[in-house]
C-alpha positions as CSV (number, residue, x, y, z in Angstrom):
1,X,0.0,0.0,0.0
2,X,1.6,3.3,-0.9
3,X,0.8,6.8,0.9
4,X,1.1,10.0,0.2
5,X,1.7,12.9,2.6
6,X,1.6,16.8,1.3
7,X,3.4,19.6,3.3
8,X,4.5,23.0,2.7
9,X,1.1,24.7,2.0
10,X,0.2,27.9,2.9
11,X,-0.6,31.7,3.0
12,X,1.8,34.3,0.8
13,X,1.7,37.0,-0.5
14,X,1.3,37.3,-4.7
15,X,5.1,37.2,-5.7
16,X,6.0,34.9,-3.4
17,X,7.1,31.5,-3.5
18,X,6.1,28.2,-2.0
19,X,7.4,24.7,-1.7
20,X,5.3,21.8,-1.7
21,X,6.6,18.6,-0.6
22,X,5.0,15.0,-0.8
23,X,6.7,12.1,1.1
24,X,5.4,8.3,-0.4
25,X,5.7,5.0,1.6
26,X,6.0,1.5,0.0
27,X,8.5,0.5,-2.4
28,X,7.1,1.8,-6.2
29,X,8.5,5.7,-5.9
30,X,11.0,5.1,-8.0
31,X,9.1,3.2,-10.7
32,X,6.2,5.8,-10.6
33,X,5.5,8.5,-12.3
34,X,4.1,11.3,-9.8
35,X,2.3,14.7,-10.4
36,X,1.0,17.3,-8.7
37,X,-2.8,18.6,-9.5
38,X,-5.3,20.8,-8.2
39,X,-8.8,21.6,-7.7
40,X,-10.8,24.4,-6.9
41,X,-14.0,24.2,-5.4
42,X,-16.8,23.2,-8.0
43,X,-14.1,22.6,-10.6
44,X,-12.4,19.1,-12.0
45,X,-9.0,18.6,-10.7
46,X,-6.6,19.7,-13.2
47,X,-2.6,19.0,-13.9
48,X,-0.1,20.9,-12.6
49,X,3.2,19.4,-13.2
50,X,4.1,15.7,-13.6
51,X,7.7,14.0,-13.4
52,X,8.7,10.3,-14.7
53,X,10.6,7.9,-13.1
54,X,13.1,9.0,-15.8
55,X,13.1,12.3,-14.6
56,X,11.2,13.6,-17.8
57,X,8.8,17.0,-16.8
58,X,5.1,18.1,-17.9
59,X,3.9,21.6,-17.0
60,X,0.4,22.9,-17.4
61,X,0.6,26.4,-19.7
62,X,-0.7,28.3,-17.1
63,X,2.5,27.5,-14.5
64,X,5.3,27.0,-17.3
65,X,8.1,29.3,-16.2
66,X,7.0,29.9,-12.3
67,X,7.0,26.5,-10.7
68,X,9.6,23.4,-10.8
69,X,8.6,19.8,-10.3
70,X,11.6,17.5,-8.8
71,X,12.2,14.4,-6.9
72,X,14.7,12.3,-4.7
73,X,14.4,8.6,-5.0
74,X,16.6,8.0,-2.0
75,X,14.0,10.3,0.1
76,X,11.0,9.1,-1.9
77,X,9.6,12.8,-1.7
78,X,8.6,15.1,-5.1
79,X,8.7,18.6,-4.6
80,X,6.9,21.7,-6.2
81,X,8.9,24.7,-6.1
82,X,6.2,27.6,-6.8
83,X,7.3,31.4,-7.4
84,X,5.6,34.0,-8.7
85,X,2.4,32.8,-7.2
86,X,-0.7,34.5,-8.5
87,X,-3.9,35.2,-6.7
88,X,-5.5,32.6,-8.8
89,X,-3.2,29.6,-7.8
90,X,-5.2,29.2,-4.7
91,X,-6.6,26.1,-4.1
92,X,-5.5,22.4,-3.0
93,X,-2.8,20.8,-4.5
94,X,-2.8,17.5,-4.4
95,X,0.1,14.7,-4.5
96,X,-0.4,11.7,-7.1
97,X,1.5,8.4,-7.4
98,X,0.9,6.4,-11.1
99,X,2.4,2.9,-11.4
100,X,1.1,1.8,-14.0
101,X,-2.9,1.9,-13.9
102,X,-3.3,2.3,-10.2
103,X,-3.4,6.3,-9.1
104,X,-2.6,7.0,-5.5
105,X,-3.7,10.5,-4.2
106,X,-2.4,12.0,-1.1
107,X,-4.9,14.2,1.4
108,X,-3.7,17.7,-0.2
109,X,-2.2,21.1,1.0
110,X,-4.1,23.9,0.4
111,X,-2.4,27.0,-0.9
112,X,-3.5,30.7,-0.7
113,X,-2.1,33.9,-2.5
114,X,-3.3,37.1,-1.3
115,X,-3.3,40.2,-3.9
């Protein structure tokens, strides 16, 4: 059974910077590809950034050039580095896990950017 656990959420001021952190049990980290996503109230949970076990990235448009995706096998933890936060990257941001079909999702962090 893997688990996922989300830290580093919080309030910051637009401009600022944040850094997300998701820690996995079990023993499929480094075979998985994980992602971060995110979901506002009354909307679908969409992509944020994604990483393969290769270390090959995916960036949703609307964070391409303001957050980093990264992991440490050894520490079985991905990390989202987020600057330049915007007013309208608040919301939860969830941890995922993919191994092949099976999706794990962590509890999420929620992140607010005051204007």
């Amino acid at each position: 059974q893997v688990q996922l656990s989300e830290s580093g959420g919080g309030l910051v001021q637009a401009g600022g910077s944040l850094r997300l952190s998701c820690a996995a049990s079990g023993n499929i980290f480094s075979s998985s590809t994980m992602g971060w996503y995110r979901q506002a109230p009354g909307k679908q949970r969409e992509l944020v950034a994604t990483i393969t076990s290769g270390g090959t990235t995916n960036y949703a448009d609307s964070v391409k050039g303001r957050f980093t995706i990264s992991r440490d096998n050894a520490e079985k933890t991905v990390y989202l580095q987020m600057n330049s936060l915007k007013p309208e990257d608040t919301t939860v941001y969830y941890c995922n896990a993919t191994f092949g079909r099976v999706y794990y999702w962590g509890q999420g962090t929620q992140v607010t950017v005051s204007s």
